[in-house]
N, C-alpha and C positions, 0 to 999 in steps of 0.2 A: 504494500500500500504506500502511498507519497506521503511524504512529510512535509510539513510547512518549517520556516526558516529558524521555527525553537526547536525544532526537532519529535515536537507533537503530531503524531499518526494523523491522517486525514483520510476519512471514510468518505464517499459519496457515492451516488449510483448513476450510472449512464444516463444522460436525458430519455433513452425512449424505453428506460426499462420502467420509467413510473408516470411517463406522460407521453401522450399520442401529439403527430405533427401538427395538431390543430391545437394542442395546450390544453385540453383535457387529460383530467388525469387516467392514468389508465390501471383498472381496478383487480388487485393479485387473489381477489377470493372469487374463485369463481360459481360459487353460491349467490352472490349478491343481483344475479342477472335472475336469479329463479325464482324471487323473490317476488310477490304479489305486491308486496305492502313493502315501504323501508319506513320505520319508526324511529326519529330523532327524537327520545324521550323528552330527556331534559332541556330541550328544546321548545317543546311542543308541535313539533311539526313533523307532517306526514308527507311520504307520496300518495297517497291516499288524497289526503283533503286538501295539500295544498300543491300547485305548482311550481315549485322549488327553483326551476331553468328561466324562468318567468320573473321572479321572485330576485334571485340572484344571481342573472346571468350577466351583467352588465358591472357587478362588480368588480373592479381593481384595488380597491383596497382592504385591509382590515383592521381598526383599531380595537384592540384587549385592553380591558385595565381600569380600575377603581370602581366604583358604587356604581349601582341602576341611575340615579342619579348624575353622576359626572359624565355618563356615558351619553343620557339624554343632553347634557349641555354642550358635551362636544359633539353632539349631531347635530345642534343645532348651530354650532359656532359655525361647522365645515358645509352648511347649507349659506350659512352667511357670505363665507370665502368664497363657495363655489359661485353664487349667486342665483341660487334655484329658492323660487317663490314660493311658498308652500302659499293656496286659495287663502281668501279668506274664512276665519275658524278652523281652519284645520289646524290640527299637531300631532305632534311624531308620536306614533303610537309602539310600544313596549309588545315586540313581534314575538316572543316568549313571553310574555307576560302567563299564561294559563299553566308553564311548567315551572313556574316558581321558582324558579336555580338560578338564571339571569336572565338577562336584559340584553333586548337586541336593540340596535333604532336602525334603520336603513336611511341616507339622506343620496341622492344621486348614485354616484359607482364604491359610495363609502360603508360600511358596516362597522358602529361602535357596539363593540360586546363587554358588557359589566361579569 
């Protein structure tokens, strides 16, 4: 395996042993294709009920990190920066909210996860 310049091992895998030419990942259980349902528990979301590629296909980013709360204000900070309108009354709705573990908010191609 290669080494970087402290002389700490360096693992990685080939690009196309875990992603296809189009940047989909490409999936090593190949049970997952036989699958009726995929259940992201602590999630709350389903293939089932919801459209996931729909949902989250236009995603490039993803921010991790602090409370449901901080996460809602940095969606809304990164709605500010990008300059996407939310109607009027609308707000960013807590997209796991029903699995109670965390907090998603989706603002444009951004996803802040608490």
């Amino acid at each position: 395996m290669p080494a970087n310049s402290e002389g700490t091992t360096l693992c990685h895998l080939e690009e196309t042993e875990y992603q296809a030419e189009d940047g989909s990942v490409l999936l090593k259980n190949p049970h997952i294709h036989t699958l009726e349902e995929d259940i992201l528990y602590h999630l709350s979301l389903s293939t089932r009920t919801h459209n996931l590629l729909e949902m989250f296909g236009d995603l490039k980013f993803i921010c991790v990190g602090g409370t449901a709360k901080r996460m809602e204000d940095l969606a809304y900070l990164i709605g500010q920066k990008l300059g996407v309108k939310l109607p009027a009354g609308v707000v960013l709705e807590d997209i796991s909210s029903r699995g109670q573990r965390y907090a998603m908010y989706k603002i444009g191609p951004v996803l802040a996860v608490s």
